[in-house]
Structure formats: C-alpha cells, structure tokens
C-alpha positions as CSV (number, residue, x, y, z in Angstrom):
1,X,112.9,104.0,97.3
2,X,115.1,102.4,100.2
3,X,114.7,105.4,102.3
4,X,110.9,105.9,101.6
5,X,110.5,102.1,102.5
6,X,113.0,102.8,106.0
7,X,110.6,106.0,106.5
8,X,107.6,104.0,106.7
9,X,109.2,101.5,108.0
10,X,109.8,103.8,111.6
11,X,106.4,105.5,110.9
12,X,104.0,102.5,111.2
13,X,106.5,101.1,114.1
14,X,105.6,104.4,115.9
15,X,102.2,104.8,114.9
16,X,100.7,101.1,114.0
17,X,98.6,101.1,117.0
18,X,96.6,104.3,115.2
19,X,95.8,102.1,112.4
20,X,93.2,99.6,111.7
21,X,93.5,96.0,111.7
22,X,93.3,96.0,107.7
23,X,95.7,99.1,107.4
24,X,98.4,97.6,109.6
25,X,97.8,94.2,107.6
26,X,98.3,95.8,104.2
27,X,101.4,98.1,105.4
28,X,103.4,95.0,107.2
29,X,102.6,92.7,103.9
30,X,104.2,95.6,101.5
31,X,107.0,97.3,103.7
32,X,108.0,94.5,106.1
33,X,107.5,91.4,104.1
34,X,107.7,92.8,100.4
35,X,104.7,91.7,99.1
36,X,103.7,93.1,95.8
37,X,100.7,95.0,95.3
38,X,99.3,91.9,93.1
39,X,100.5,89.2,96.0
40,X,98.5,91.5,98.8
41,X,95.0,92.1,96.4
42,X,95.3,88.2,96.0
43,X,95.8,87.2,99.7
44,X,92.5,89.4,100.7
45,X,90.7,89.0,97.2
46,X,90.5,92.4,96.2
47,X,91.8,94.6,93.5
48,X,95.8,95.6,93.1
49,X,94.3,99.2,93.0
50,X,92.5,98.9,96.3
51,X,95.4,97.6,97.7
52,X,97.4,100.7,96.4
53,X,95.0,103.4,97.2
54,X,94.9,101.7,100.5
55,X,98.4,101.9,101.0
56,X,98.8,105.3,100.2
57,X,95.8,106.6,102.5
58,X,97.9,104.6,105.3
59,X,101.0,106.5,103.8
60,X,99.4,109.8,104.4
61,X,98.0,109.3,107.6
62,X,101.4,108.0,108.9
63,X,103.6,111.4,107.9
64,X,99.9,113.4,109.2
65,X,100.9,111.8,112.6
66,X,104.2,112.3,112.5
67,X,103.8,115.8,111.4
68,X,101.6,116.4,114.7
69,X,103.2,114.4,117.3
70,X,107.1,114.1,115.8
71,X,107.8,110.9,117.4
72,X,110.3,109.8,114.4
73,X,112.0,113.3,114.5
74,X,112.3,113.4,118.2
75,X,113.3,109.3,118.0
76,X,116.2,110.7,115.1
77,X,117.5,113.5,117.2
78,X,117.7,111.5,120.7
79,X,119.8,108.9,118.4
80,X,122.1,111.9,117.2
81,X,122.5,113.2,120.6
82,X,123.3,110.0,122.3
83,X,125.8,109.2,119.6
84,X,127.4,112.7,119.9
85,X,127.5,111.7,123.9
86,X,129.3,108.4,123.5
87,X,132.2,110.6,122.1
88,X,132.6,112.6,125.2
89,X,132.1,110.2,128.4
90,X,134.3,108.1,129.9
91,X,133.7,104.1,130.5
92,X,131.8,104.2,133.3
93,X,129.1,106.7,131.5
94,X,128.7,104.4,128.3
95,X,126.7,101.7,130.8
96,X,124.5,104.7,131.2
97,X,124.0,105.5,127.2
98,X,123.8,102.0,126.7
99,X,120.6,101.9,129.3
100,X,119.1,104.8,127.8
101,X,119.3,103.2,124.3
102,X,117.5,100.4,125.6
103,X,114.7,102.8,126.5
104,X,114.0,103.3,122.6
C-alpha cells in the first residue's frame, strides 16, 4: 500500500494540472492528507462510494498519462543516473549534480 500511495503520490505531482478542480481536491485529501473515504464524502456531502469511484477514475487517468508521456519514469531514471554520477566526479563536478537536482 506505501508504494501505491508514493506512486500516486509522484503521479498527481506530475500530472495535477490535467485534473480538475474536484479531482485534484479528492486526490490531495486521500493521498496527501490521509483522509478516509468517509472523512472526504463528509467534507463535500456526498457518498463514501462517490468519493471512491472518484478516486479511482483519477487513479486511472494518472498511470493513462504516465503511460503516454513517462514523466515519472523519465523523473526515476534521471534520479538513477545522477546518483550513479555522483560516484564518479570529483568535488568540483558535485556543485554541478547538485544544480541539476535542483532542476527536478
């Protein structure tokens, strides 16, 4: 479950902008700020399965956008890369990793 909720985590940070205002609402309540189902469908009045269904249309789209534009994949691999870099540069070259860290 931890690594679903880290998945979707970097999904709707890459992607929330696709969303609408009630998807990103609904996803930032359950993955960022742990609400329940129950605690979300009482905050905007609706039922826990709306809420749920909701969620996992959001879900879908999410790994649908990532499976099209691989912005977590390519985020993961640059991470990898840099990482694997670090090992081989000298002093002066980690102020240069460092500022293409920062770019992510």
């Amino acid at each position: 479950m931890l690594e679903k909720t880290t998945r979707m985590n970097f999904l709707y940070d890459f992607y929330h902008s696709l969303l609408t205002d009630k998807q990103r609402s609904y996803m930032s309540l359950y993955y960022l700020d742990d609400f329940s189902l129950g605690e979300i469908a009482e905050e905007y009045e609706v039922s826990r399965q709306a809420v749920y269904d909701n969620i996992k249309r959001t879900e879908a789209m999410l790994e649908e956008y990532e499976s099209k534009l691989l912005l977590f994949k390519k985020f993961q691999e640059r991470s990898h890369l840099l990482k694997q870099l670090k090992t081989f540069v000298s002093d002066d070259g980690l102020s240069i990793i460092e500022s293409l860290e920062k770019l992510d």
